[in-house]
GUTORLUM-741608 format. One record per residue (C-alpha): residue in three letters; x, y, z. Coordinates in nm, 3 decimals, always signed. Layout:
<recs>
REC type      xx      yy      zz
REC  ALA       X       Y       Z
...
</recs>
This chain:
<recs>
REC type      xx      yy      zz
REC  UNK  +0.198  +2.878  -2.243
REC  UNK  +0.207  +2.538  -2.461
REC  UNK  -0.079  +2.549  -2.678
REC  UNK  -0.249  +2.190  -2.727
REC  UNK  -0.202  +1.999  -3.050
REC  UNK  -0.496  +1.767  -3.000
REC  UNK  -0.753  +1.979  -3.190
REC  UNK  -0.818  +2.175  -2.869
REC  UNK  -0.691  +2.585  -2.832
REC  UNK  -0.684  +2.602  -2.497
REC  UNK  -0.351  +2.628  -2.319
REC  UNK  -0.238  +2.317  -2.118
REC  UNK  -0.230  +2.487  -1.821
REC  UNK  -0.589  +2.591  -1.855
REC  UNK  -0.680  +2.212  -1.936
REC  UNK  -0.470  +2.130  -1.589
REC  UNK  -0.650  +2.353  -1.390
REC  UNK  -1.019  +2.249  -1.517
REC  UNK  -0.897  +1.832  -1.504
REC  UNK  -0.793  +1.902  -1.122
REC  UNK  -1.149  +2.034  -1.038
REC  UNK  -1.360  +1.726  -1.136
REC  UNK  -1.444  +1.396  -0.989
REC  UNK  -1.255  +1.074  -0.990
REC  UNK  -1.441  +0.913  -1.241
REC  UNK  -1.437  +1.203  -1.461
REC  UNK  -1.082  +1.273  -1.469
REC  UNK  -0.979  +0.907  -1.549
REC  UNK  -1.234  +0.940  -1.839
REC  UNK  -1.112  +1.266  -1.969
REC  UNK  -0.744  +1.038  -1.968
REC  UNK  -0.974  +0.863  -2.325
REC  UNK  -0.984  +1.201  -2.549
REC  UNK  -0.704  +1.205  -2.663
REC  UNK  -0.281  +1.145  -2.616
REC  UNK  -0.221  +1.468  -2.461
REC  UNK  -0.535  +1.447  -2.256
REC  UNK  -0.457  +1.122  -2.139
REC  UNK  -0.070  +1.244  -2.041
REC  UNK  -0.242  +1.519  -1.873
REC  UNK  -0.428  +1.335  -1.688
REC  UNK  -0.174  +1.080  -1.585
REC  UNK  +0.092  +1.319  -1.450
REC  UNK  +0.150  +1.292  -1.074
REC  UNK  +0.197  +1.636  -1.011
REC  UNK  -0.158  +1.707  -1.143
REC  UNK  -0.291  +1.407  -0.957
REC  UNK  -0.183  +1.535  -0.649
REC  UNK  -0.275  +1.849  -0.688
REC  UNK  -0.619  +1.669  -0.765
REC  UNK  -0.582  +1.514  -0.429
REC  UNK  -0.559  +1.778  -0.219
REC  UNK  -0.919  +1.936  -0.376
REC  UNK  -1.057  +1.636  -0.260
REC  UNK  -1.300  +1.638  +0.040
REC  UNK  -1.187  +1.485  +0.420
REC  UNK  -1.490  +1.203  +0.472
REC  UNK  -1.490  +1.016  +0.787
REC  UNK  -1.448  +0.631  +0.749
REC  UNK  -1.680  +0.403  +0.883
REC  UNK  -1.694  -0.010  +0.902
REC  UNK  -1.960  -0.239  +0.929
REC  UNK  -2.063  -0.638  +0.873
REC  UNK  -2.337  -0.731  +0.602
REC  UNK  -2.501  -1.056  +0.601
REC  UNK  -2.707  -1.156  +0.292
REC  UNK  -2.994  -1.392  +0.341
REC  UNK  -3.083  -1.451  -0.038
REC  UNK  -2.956  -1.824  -0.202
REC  UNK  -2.570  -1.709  -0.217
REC  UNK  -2.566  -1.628  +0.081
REC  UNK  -2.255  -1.417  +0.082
REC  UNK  -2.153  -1.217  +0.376
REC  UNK  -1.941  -0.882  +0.344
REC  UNK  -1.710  -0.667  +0.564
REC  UNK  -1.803  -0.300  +0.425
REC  UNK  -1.521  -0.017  +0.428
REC  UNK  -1.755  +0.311  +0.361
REC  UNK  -1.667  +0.689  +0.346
REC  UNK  -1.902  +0.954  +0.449
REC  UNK  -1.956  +1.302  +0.309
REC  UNK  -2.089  +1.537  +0.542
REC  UNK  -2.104  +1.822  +0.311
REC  UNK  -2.385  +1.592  +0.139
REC  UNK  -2.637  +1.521  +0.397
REC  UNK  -2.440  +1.230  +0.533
REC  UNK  -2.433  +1.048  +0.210
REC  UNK  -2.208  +0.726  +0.217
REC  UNK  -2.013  +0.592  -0.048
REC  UNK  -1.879  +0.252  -0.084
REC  UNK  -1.496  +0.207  -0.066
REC  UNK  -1.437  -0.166  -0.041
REC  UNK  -1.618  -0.461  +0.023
REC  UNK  -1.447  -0.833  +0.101
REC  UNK  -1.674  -1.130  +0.126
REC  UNK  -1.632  -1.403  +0.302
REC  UNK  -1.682  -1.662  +0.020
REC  UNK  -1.554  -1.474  -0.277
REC  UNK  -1.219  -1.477  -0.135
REC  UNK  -1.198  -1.123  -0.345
REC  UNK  -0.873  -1.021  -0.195
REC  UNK  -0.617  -1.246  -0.316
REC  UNK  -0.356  -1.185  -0.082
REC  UNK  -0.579  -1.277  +0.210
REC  UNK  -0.742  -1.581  +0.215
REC  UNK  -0.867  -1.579  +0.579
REC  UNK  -1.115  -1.317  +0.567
REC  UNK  -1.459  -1.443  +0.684
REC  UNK  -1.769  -1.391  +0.929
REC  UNK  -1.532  -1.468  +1.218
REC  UNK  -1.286  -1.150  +1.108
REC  UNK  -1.397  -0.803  +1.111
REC  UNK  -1.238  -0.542  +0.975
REC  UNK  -1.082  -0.218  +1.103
REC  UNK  -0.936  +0.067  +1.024
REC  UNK  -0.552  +0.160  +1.134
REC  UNK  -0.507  +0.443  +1.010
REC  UNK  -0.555  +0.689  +0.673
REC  UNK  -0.290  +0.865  +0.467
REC  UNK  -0.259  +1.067  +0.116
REC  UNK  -0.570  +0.843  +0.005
REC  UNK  -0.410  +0.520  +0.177
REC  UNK  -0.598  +0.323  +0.462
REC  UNK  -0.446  +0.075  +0.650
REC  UNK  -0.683  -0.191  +0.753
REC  UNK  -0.679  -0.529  +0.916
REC  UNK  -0.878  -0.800  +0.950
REC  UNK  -0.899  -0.902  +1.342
REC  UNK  -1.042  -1.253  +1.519
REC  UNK  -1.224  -1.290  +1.802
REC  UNK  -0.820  -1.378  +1.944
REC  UNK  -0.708  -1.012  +2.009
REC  UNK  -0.352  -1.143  +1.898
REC  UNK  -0.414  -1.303  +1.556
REC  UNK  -0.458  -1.001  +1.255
REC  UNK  -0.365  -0.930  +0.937
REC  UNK  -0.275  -0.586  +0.820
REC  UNK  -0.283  -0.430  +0.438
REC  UNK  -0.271  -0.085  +0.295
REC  UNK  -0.480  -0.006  -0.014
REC  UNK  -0.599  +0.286  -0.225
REC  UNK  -0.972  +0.270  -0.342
REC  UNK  -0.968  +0.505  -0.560
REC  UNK  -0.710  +0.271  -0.771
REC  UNK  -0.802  -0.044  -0.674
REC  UNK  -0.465  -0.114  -0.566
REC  UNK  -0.344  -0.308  -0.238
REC  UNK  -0.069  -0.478  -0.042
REC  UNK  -0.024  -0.710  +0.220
REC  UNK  +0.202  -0.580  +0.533
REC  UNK  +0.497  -0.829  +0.614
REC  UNK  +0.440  -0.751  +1.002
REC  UNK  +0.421  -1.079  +1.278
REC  UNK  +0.062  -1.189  +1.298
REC  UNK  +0.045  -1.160  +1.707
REC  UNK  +0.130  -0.757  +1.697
REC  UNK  -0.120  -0.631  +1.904
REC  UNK  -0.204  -0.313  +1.704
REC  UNK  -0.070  -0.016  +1.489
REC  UNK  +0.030  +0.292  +1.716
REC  UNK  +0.086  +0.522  +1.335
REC  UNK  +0.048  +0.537  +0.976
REC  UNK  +0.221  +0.849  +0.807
REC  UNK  +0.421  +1.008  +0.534
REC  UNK  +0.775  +1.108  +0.550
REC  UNK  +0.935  +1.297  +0.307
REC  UNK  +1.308  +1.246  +0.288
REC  UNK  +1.573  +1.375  +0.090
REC  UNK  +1.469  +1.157  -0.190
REC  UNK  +1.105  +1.062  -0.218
REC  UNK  +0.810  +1.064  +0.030
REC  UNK  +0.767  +0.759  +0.213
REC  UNK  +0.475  +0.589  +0.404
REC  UNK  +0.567  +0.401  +0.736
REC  UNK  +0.396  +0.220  +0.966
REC  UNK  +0.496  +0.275  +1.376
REC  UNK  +0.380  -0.066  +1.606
REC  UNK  +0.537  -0.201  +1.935
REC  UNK  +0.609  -0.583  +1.914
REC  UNK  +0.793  -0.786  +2.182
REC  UNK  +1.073  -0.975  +1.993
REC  UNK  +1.151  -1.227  +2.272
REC  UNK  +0.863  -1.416  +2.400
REC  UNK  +1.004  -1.393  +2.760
REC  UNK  +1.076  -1.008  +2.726
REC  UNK  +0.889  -0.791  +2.956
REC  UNK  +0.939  -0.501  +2.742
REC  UNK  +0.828  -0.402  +2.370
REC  UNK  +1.022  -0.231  +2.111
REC  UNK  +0.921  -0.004  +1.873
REC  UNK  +0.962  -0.082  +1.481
REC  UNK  +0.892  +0.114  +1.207
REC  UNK  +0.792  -0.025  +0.835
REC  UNK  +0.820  +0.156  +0.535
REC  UNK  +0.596  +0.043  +0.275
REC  UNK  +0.770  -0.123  -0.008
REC  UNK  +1.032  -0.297  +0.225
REC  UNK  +1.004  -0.657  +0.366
REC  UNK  +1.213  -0.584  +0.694
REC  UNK  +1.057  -0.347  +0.955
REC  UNK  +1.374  -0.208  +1.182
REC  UNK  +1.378  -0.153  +1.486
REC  UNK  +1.393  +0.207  +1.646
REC  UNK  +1.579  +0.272  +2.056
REC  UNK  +1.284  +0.501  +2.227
REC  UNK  +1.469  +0.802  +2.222
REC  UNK  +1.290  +1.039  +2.447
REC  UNK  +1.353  +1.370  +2.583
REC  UNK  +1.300  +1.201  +2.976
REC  UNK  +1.261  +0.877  +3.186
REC  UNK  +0.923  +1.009  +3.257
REC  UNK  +0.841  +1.009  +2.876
REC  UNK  +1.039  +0.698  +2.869
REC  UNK  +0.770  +0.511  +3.065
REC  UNK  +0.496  +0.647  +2.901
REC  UNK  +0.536  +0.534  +2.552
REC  UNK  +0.496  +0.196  +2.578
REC  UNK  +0.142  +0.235  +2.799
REC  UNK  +0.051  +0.487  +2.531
REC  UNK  +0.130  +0.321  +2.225
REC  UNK  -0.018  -0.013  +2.318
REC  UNK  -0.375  +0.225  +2.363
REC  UNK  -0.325  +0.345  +2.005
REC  UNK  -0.580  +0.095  +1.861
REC  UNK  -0.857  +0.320  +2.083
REC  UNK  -0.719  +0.640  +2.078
REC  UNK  -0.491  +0.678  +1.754
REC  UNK  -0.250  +0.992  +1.741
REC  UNK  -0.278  +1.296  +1.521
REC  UNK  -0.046  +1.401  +1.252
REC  UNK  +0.078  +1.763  +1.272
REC  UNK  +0.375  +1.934  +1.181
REC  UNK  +0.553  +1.642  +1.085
REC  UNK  +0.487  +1.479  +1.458
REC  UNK  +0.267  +1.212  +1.601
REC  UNK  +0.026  +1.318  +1.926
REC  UNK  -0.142  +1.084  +2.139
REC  UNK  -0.404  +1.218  +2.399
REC  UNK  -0.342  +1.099  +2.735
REC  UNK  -0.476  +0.724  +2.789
REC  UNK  -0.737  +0.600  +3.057
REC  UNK  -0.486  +0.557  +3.345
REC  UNK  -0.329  +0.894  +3.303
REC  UNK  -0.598  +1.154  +3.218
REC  UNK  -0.459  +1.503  +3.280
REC  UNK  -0.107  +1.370  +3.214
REC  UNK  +0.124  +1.436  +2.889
REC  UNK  +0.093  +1.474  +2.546
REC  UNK  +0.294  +1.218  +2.389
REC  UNK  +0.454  +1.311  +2.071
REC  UNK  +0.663  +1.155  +1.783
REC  UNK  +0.902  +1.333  +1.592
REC  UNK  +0.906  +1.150  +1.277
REC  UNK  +1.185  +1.299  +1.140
REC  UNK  +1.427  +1.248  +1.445
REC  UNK  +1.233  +0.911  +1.544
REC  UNK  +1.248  +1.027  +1.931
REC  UNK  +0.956  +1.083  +2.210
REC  UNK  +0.882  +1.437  +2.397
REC  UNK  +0.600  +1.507  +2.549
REC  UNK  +0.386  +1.849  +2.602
REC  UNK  +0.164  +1.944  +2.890
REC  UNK  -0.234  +1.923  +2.813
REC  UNK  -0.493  +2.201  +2.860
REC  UNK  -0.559  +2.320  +3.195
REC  UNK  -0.911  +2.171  +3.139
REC  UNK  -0.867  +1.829  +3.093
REC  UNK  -0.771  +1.736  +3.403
REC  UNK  -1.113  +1.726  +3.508
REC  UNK  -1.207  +1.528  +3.202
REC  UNK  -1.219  +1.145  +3.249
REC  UNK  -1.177  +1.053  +2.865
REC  UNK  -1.017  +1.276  +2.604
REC  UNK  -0.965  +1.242  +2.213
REC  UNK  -0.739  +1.480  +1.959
REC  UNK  -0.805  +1.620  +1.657
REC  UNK  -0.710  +1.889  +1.400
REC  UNK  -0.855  +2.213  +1.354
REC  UNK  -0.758  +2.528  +1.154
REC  UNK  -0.426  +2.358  +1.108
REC  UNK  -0.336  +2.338  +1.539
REC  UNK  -0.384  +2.043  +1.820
REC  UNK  -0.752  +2.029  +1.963
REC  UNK  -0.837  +1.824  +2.265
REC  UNK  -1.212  +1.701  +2.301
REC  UNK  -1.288  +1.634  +2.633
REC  UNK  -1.603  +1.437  +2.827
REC  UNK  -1.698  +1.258  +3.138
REC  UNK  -1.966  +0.975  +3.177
REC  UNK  -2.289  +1.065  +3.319
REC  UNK  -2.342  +1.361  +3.095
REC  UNK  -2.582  +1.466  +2.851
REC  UNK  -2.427  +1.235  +2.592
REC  UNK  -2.577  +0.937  +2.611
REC  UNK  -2.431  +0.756  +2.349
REC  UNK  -2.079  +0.601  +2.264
REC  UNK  -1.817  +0.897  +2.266
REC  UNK  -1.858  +1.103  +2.008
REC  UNK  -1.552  +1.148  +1.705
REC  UNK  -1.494  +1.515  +1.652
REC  UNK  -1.300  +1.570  +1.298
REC  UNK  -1.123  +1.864  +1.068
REC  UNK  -1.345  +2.190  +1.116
REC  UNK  -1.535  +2.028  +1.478
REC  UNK  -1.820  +1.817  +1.290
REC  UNK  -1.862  +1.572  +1.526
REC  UNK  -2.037  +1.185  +1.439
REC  UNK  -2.214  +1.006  +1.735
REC  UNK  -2.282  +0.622  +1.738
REC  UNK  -2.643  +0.662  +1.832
REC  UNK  -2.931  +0.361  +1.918
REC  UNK  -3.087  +0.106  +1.631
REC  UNK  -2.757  +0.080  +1.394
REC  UNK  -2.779  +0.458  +1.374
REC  UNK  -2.515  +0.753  +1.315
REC  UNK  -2.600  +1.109  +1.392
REC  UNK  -2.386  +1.428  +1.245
REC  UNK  -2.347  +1.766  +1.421
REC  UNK  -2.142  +2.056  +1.329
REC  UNK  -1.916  +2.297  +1.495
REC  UNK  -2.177  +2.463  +1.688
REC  UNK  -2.369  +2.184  +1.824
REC  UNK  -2.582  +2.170  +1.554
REC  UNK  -2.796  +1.831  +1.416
REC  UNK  -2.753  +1.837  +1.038
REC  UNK  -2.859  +1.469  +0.983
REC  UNK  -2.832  +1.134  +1.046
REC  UNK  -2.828  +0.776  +0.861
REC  UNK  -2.872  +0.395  +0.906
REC  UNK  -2.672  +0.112  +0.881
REC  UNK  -2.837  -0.228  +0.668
REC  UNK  -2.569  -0.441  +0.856
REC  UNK  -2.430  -0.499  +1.225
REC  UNK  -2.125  -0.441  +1.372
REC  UNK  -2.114  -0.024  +1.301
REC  UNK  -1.812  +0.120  +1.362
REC  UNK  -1.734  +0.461  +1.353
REC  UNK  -1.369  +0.532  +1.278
REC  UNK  -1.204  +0.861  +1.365
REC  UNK  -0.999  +0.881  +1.011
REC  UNK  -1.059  +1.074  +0.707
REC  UNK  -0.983  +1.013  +0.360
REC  UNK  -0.882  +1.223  +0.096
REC  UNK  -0.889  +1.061  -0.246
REC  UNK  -0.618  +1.003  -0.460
REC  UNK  -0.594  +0.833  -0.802
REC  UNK  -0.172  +0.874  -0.750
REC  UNK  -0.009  +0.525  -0.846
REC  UNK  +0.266  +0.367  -0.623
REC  UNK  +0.486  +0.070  -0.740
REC  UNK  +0.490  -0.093  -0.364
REC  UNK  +0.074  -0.125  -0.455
REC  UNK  -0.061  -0.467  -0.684
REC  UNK  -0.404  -0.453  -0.849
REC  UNK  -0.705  -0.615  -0.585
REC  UNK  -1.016  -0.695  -0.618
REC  UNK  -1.180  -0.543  -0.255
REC  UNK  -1.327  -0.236  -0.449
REC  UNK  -1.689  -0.256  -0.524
</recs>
């Protein structure tokens, strides 16, 4: 083991193993002791392994409007820990008047901001007008202040997936959408993005049957609503509105093509449905209106903890076993419960610039 020369005795690997266990803020300190520290504590393979120690928190969005003399209104991006009694922490703000993004010089009370999708500590988020067909999309990492602006058209209707793919050489994050190319086409084609690249390409819908075939565009185009779940290096969308107790669509990332697999027996009986993953395998959350839940549908995440949108700007939190274990307010309007999780990561990546969204 290589002993540290920095007036410390204990083996680097030791140091590692101690700088992977504590939080964000104390890691990029510990990166000010010293040279070795700070090479320590700026190598990616220890920041990643740093990442994946990190707690899952649930995202959640909402609009604050400040009455004092500034008068400066915010779109909030929060994350919530629900090992902590619910406690939020801020991600991101972007006001209005401050124009704190740089790249995006729209954002205002007539935008509000959702979440796409949530990857290896990246969240892709948009800022969408009152005109369903008019958003802008970015990607940024809070935890290193870091952000880009997505070259996609400005009249794509929604993100179907965000994900990583790991090729031969490096691990890449792309972005899946539908867009119609020709305005007088009655059919949209699917395009993927990798971030870093200007040009999205277009991708044939390779699927494994015409029945598939016909799904994906119905399916995709529901994404916004009822986003897909990453598993095993595949996509999964639950069945959408018009087909409940129909397929499974899934995307093989790696082959780029569409299959499908059958649902649970039970949720043909089930009028809405939502995925998730537990223990590492594909859950299905079924529900029906007129039932106990009186609320908006429920998000279940990792491990069943489930967050309900409940009355008076209010989120309640159960676990696994249906039990309450808290609840919290929201000081602005427009709550929205998201069902991603992020994972922190203080990992730098050269398609990211420096912004100025991070509270």
């Amino acid at each position: 083991m290589a002993a540290n020369t920095q007036g410390c005795d204990l083996p680097e690997e030791m140091i590692s193993e101690i700088l992977i266990r504590l939080p964000r803020k104390y890691l990029l300190r510990c990166g000010a002791v010293c040279k070795a520290w700070r090479r320590l504590a700026a190598d990616r393979t220890l920041l990643h392994n740093h990442h994946l120690r990190q707690p899952a928190q649930p995202l959640i969005t909402f609009f604050h409007e400040r009455s004092d003399a500034l008068g400066f209104s915010t779109n909030c991006l929060e994350a919530v820990d629900l090992a902590a009694d619910t406690r939020r922490r801020v991600l991101a703000r972007f006001a209005d008047t401050e124009r704190r993004w740089d790249l995006h010089r729209n954002c205002n009370a007539f935008y509000a901001l959702g979440v796409h999708g949530s990857c290896d500590g990246l969240v892709l988020l948009g800022f969408e007008s009152s005109n369903a067909f008019h958003s802008t999309f970015f990607v940024c990492n809070p935890a290193t202040r870091q952000g880009t602006l997505l070259p996609l058209p400005r009249d794509v209707p929604g993100i179907a997936g965000f994900y990583a793919h790991t090729g031969a050489a490096s691990r890449e994050y792309r972005v899946l959408y539908l867009y119609r190319r020709h305005n007088n086409s009655h059919e949209s084609e699917c395009f993927i993005l990798t971030l870093g690249s200007q040009v999205p390409r277009s991708i044939q819908r390779r699927a494994s049957s015409a029945a598939v075939f016909g799904e994906v565009e119905r399916v995709l185009h529901g994404a916004c609503s009822w986003p897909p779940v990453l598993l095993h290096g595949s996509l999964h969308w639950p069945p959408t509105r018009q087909q409940q107790g129909g397929i499974l669509l899934v995307f093989h990332t790696d082959a780029e093509s569409f299959s499908s697999i059958p649902p649970p027996a039970a949720a043909g009986a089930c009028e809405h449905a939502r995925l998730f993953e537990m223990d590492g395998k594909l859950a299905m959350f079924c529900w029906q209106k007129n039932t106990w839940l009186l609320w908006d549908p429920p998000f279940v995440y990792r491990g069943g903890d489930m967050l309900i949108d409940g009355a008076w700007r209010s989120v309640v939190h159960y676990d696994s076993k249906g039990q309450l274990q808290g609840s919290f307010g929201c000081d602005g309007c427009r709550l929205q419960l998201t069902p991603y999780l992020l994972k922190e990561s203080l990992v730098l990546h050269d398609f990211l610039h420096e912004f100025l969204g991070v509270a």
